[in-house]
ZAGU-766630 format. One line per field, with one value per atom (N, C-alpha, C, O, CB): atom name; x, y, z. Coordinates in Angstrom, 1 decimal. Atoms other than C-alpha are relative to their C-alpha. Glycine has a CB too. Layout:
BEGIN
a <- CA | ...
c1 <- X | ...
c2 <- Y | ...
c3 <- Z | ...
END
This chain:
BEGIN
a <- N | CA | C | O | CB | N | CA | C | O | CB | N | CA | C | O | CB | N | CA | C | O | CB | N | CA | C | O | CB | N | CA | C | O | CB | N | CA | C | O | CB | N | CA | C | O | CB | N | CA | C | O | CB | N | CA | C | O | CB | N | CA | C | O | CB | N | CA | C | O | CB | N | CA | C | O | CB | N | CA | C | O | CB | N | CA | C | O | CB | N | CA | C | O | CB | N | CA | C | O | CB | N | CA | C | O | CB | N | CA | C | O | CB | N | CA | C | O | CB | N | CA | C | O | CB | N | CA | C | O | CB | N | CA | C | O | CB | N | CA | C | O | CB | N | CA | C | O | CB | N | CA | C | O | CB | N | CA | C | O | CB | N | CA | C | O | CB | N | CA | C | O | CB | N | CA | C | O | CB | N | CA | C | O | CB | N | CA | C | O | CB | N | CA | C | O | CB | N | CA | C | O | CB | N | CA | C | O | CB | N | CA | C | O | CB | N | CA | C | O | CB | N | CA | C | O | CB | N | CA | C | O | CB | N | CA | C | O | CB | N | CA | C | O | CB | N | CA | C | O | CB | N | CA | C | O | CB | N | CA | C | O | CB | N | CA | C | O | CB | N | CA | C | O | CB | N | CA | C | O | CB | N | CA | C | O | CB | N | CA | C | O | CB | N | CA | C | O | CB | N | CA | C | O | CB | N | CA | C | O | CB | N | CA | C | O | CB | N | CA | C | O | CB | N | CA | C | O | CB | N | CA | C | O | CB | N | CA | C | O | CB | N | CA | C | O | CB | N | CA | C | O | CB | N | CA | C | O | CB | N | CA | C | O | CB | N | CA | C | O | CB | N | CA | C | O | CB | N | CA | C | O | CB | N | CA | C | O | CB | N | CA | C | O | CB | N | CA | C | O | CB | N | CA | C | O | CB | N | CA | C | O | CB | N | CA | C | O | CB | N | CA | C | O | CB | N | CA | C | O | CB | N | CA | C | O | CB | N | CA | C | O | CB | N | CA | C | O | CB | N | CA | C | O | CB | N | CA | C | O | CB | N | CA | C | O | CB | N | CA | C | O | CB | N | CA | C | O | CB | N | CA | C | O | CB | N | CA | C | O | CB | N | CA | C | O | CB | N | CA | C | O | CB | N | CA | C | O | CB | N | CA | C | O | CB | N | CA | C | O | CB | N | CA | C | O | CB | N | CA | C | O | CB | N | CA | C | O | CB | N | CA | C | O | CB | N | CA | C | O | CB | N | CA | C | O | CB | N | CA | C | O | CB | N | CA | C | O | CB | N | CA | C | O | CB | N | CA | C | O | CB | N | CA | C | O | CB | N | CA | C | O | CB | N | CA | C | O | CB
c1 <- 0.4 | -2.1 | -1.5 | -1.8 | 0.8 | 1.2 | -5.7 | -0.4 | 0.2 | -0.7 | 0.4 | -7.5 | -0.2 | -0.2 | -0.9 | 0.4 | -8.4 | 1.1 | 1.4 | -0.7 | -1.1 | -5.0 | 0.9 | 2.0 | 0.7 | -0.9 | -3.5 | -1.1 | -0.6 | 0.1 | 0.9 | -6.4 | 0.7 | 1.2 | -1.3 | -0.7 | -5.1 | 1.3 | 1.5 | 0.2 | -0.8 | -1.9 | 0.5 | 1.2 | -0.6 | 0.3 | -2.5 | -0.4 | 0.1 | -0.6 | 0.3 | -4.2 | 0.7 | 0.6 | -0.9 | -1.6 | -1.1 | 1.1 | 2.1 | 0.6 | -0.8 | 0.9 | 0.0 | 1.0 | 0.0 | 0.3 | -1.0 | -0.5 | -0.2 | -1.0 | 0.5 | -2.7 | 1.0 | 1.3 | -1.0 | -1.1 | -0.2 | 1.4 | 1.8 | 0.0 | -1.5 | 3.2 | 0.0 | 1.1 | 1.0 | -0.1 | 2.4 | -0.1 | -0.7 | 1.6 | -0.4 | 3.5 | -0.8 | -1.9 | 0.5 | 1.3 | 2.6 | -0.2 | 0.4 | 0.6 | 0.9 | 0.4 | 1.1 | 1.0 | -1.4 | -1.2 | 3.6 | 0.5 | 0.7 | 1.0 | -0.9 | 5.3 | -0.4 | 0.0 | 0.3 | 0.9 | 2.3 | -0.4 | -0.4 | -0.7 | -0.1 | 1.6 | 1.3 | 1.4 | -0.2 | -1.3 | 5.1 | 0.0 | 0.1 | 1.2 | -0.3 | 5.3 | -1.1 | -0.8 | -0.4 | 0.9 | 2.1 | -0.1 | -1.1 | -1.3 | -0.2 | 3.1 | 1.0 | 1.1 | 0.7 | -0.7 | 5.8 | -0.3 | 0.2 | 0.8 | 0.6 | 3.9 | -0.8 | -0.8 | -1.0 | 0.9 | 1.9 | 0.7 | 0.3 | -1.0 | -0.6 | 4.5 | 0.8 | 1.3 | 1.1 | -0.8 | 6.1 | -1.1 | -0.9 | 0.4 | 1.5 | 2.7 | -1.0 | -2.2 | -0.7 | 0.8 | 1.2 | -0.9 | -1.3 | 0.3 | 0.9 | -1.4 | -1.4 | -1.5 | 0.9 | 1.4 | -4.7 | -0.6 | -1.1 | -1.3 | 0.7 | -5.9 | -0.6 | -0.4 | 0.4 | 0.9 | -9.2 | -0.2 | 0.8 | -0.4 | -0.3 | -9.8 | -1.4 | -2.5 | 0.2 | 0.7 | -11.6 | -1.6 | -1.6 | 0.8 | 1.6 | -15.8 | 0.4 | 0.3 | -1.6 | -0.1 | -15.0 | 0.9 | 2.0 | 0.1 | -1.4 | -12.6 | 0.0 | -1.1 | 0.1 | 0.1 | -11.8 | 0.6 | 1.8 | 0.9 | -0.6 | -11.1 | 1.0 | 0.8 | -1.1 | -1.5 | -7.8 | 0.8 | 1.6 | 0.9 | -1.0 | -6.2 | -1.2 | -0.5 | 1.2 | 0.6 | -9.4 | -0.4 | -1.5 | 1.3 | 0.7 | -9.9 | -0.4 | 0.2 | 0.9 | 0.4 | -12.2 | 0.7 | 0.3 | -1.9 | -0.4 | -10.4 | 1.1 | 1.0 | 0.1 | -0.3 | -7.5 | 0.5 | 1.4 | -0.3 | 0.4 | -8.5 | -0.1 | 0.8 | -1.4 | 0.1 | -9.5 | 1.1 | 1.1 | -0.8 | -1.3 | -5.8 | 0.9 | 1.8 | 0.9 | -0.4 | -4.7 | -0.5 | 0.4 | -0.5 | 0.3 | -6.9 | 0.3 | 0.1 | -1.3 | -0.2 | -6.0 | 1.4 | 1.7 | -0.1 | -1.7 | -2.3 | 0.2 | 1.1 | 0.5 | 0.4 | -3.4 | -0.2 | 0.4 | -1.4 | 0.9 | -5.5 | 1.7 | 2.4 | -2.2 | -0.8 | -2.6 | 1.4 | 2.1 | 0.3 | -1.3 | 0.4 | 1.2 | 2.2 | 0.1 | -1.3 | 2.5 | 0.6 | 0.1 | -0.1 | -1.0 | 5.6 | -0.1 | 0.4 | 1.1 | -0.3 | 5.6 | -1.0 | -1.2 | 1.1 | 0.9 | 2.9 | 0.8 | 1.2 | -0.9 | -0.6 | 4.6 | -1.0 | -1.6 | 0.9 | 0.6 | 2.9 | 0.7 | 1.5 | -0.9 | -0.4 | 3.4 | -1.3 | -1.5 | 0.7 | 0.8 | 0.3 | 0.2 | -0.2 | -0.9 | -0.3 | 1.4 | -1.0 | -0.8 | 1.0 | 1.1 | -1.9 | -0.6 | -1.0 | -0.8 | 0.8 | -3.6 | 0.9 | 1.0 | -0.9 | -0.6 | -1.5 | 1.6 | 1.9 | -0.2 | -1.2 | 2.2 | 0.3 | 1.1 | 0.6 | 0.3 | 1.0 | 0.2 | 1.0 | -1.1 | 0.3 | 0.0 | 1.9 | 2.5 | -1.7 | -1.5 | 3.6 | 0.4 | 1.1 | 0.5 | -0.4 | 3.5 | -1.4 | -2.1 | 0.6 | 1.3 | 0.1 | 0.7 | 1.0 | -0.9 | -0.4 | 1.4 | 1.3 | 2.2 | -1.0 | -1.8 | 4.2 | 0.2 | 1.4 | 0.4 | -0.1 | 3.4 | 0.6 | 0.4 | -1.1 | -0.7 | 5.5 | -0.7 | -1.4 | 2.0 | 0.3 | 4.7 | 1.0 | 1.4 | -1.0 | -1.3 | 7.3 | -0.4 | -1.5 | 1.4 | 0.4 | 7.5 | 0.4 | 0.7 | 0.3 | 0.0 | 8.2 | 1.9 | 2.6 | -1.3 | -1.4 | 12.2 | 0.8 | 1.9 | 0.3 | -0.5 | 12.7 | 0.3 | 1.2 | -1.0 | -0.1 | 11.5 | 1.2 | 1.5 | -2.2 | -1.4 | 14.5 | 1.0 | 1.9 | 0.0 | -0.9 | 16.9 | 0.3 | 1.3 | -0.5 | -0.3 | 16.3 | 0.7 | 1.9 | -1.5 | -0.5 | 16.5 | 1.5 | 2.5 | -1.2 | -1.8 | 19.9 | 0.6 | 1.6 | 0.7 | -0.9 | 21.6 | -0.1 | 0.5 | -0.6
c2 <- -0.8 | -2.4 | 0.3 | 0.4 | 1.2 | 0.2 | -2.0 | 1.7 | 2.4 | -1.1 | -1.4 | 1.6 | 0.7 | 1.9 | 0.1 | -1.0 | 2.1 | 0.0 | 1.2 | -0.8 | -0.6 | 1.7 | 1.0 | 1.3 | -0.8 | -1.4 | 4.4 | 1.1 | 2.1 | 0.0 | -1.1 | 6.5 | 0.3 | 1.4 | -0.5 | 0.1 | 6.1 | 0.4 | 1.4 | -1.3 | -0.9 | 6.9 | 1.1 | 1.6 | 0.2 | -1.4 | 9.9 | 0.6 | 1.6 | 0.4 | -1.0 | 11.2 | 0.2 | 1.2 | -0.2 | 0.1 | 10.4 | 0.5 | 0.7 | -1.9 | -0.6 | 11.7 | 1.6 | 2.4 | -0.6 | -1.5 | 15.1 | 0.4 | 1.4 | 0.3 | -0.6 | 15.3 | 0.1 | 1.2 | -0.7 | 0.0 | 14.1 | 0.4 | 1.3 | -1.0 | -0.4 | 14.6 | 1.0 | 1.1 | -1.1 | -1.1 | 17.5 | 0.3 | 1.1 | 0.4 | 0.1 | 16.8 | 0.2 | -0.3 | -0.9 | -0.9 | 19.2 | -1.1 | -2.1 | 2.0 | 0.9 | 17.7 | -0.6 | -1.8 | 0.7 | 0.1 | 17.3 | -1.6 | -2.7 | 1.2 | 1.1 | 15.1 | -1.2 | -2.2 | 0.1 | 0.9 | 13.1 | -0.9 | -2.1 | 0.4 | 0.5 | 12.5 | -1.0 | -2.2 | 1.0 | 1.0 | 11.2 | -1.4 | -2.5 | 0.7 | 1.6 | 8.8 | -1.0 | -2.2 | 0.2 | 0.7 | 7.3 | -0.3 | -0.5 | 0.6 | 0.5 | 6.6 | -1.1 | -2.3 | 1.4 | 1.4 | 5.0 | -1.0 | -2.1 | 0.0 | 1.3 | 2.8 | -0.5 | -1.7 | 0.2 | 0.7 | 2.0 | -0.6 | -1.6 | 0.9 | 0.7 | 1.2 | -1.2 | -2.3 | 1.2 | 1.0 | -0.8 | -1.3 | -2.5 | 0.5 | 0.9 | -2.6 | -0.1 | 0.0 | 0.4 | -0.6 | -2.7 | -0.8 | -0.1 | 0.1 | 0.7 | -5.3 | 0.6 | 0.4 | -1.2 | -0.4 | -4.0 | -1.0 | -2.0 | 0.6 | 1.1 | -5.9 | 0.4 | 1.4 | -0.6 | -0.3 | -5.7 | 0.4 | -0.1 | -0.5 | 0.2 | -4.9 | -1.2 | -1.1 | 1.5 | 1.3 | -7.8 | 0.1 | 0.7 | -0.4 | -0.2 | -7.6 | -0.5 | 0.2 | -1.7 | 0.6 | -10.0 | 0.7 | 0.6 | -1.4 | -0.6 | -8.0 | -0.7 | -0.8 | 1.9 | 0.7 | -9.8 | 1.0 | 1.2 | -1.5 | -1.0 | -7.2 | -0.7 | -1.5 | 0.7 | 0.4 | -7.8 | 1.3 | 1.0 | -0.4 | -0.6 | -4.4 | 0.7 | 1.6 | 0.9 | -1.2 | -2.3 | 1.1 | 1.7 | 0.8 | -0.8 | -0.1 | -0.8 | -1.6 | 1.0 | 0.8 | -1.2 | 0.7 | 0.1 | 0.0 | -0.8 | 1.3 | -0.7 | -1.3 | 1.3 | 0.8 | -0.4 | -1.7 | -2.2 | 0.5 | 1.3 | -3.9 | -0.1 | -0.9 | -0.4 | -0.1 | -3.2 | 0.3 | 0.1 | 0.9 | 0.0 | -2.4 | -1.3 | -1.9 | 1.3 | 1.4 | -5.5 | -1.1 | -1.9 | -0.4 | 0.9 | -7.6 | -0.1 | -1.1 | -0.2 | -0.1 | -6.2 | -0.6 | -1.2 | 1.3 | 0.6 | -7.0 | -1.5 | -2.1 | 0.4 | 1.7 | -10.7 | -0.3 | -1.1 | -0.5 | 1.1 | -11.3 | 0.2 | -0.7 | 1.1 | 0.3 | -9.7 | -0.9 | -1.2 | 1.3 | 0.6 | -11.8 | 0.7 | 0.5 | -1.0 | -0.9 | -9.0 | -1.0 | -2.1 | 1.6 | 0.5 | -9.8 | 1.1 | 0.5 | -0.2 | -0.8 | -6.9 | 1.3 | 1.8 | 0.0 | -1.4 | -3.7 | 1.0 | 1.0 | -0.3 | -1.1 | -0.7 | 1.0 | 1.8 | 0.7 | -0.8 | 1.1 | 1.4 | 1.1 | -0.9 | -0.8 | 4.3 | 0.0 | 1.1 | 1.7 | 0.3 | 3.2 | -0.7 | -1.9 | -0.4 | 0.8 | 2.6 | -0.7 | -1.1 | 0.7 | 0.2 | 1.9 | -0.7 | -1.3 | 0.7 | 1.0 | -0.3 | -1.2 | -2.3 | 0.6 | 1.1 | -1.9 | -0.5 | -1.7 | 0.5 | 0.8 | -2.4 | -0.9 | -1.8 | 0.4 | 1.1 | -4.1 | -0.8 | -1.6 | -0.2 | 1.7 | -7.1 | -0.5 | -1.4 | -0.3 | 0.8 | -7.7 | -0.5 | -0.4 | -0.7 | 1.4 | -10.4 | -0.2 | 0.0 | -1.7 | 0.5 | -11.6 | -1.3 | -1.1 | 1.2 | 0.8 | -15.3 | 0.6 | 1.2 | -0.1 | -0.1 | -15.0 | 1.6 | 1.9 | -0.8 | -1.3 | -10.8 | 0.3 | -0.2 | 0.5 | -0.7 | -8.8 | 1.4 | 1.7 | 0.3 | -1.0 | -5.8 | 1.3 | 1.4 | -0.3 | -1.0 | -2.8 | 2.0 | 2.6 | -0.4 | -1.4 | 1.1 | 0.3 | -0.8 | 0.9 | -0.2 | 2.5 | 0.4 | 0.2 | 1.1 | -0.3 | 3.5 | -1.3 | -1.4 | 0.6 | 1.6 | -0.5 | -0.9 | -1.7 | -0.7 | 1.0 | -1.6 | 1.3 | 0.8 | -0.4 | -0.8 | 1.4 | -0.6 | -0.9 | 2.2 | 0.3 | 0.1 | -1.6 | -2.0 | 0.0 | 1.7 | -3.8 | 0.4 | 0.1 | -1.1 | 0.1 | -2.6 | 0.5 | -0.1 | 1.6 | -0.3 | -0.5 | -1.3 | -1.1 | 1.4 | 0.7 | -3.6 | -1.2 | -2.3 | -0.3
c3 <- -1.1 | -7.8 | -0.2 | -1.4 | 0.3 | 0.3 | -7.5 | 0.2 | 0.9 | 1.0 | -0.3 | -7.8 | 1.3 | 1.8 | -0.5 | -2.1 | -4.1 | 0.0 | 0.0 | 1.8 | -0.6 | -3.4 | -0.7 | -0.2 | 0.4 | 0.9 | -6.1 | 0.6 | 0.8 | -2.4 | -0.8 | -4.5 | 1.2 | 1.4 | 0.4 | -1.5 | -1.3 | 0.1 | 0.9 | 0.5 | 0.8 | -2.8 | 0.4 | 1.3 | -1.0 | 0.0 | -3.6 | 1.0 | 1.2 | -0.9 | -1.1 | -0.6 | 0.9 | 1.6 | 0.5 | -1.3 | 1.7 | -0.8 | -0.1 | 0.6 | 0.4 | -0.6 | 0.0 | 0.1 | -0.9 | 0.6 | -1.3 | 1.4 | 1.9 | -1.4 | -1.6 | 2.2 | 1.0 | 1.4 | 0.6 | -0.6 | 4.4 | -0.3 | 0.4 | 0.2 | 0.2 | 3.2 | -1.0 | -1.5 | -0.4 | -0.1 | 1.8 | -2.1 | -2.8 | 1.1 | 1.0 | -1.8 | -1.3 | -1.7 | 0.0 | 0.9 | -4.8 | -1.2 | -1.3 | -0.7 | 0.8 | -7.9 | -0.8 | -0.7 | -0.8 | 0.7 | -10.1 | 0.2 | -0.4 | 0.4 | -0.6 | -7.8 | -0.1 | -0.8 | 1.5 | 0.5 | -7.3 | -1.1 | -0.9 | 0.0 | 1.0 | -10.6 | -0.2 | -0.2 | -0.8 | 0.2 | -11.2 | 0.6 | 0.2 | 0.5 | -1.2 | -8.1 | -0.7 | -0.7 | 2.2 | 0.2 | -9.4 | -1.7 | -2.4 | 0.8 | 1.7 | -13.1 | 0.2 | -0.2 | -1.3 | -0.3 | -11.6 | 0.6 | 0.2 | 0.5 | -0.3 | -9.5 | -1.4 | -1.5 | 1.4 | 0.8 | -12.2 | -1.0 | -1.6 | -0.6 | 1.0 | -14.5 | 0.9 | 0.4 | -1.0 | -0.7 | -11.6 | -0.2 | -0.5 | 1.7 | -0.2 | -11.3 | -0.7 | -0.3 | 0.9 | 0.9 | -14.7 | 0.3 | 1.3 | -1.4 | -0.3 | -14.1 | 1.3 | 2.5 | 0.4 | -1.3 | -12.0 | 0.7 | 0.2 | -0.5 | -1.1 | -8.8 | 0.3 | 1.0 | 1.1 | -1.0 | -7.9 | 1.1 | 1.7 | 0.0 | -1.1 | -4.7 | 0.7 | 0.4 | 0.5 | -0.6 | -3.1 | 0.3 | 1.3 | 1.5 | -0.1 | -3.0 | 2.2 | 3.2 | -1.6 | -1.2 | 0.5 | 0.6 | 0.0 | 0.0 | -0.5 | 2.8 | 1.5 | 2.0 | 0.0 | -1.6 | 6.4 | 0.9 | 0.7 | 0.2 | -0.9 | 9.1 | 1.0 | 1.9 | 0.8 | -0.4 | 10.1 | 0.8 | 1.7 | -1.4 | -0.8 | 11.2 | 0.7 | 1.3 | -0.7 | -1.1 | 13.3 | -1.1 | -0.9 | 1.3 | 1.3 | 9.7 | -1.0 | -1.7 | -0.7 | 1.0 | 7.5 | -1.8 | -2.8 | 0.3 | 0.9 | 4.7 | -0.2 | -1.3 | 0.3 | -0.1 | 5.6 | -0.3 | -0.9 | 0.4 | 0.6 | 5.5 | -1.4 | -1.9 | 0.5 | 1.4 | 1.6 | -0.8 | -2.0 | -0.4 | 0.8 | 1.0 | 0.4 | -0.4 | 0.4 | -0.3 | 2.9 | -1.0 | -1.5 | 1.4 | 0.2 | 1.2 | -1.8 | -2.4 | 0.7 | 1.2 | -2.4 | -0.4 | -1.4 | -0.4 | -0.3 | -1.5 | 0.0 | -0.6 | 1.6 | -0.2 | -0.6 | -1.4 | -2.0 | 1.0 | 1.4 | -3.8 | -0.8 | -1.3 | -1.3 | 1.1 | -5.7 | -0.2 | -1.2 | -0.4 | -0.2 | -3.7 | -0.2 | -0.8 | -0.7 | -0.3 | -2.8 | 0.8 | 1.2 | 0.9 | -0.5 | -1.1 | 0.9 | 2.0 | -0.9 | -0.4 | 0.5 | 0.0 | -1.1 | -0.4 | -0.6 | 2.4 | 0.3 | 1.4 | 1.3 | -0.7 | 2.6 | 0.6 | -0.1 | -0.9 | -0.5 | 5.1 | 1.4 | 2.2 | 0.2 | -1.5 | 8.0 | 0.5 | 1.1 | 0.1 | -1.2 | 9.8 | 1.1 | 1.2 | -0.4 | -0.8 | 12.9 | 1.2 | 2.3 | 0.4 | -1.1 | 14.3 | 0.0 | 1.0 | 0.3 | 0.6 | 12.1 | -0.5 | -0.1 | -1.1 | 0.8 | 9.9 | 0.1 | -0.1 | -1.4 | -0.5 | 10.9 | 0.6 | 0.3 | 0.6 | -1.0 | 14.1 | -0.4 | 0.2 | 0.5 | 0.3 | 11.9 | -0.7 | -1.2 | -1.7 | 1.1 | 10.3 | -0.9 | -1.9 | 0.2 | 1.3 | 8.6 | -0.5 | 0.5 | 0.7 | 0.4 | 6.6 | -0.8 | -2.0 | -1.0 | 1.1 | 5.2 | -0.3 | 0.3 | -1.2 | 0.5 | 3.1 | -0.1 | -0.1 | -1.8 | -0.1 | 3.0 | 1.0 | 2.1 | -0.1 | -1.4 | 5.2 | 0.0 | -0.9 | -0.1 | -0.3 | 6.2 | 0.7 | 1.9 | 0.8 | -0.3 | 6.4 | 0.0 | -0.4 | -1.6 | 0.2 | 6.6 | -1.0 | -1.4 | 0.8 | 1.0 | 3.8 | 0.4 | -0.6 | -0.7 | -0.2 | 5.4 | -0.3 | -0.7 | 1.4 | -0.2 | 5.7 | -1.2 | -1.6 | 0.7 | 1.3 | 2.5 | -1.0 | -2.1 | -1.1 | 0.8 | 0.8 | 1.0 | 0.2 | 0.0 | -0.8 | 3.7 | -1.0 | -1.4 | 1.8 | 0.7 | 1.8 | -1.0 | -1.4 | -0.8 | 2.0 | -1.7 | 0.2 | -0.2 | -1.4 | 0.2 | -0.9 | 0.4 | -0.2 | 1.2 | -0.9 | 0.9 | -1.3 | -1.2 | 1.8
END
């Protein structure tokens, strides 16, 4: 996972959903241990969803060949769906896969 997007992260975690520094920390050790390898995030970014902030997590996702965007932007980034073999899910959808 690349540093913009553990930035990013964290700010939707701690801005948006509210969640105190503790928690934070935790969720993001676990991503990191899920995702030990660091992906740049791309110098070239192609505007694809209308945010260029956005775009820079799309395109970190690409270089790194996720399988899978979990996102709740329902404005920018859900829209697109699919990128290639990347899907694009909310974050309820991609826990709905893994249980099943």
């Amino acid at each position: 996972m690349s540093q913009y997007a553990l930035r990013e992260l964290e700010r939707i975690l701690t801005e948006k959903l509210g969640l105190d520094r503790e928690a934070v920390f935790a969720l993001l050790e676990l991503v990191e241990e899920l995702c030990p390898i660091p992906i740049p995030t791309p110098e070239a970014v192609t505007a694809l969803s209308g945010d260029p902030d956005d775009d820079k997590i799309i395109a970190a996702s690409t270089a790194a060949g996720a399988d899978y965007l979990v996102s709740g932007d329902t404005k920018h980034v859900l829209p697109l769906g699919r990128l290639g073999e990347m899907q694009i899910l909310r974050p309820q959808d991609l826990l709905a896969r893994l249980r099943s």
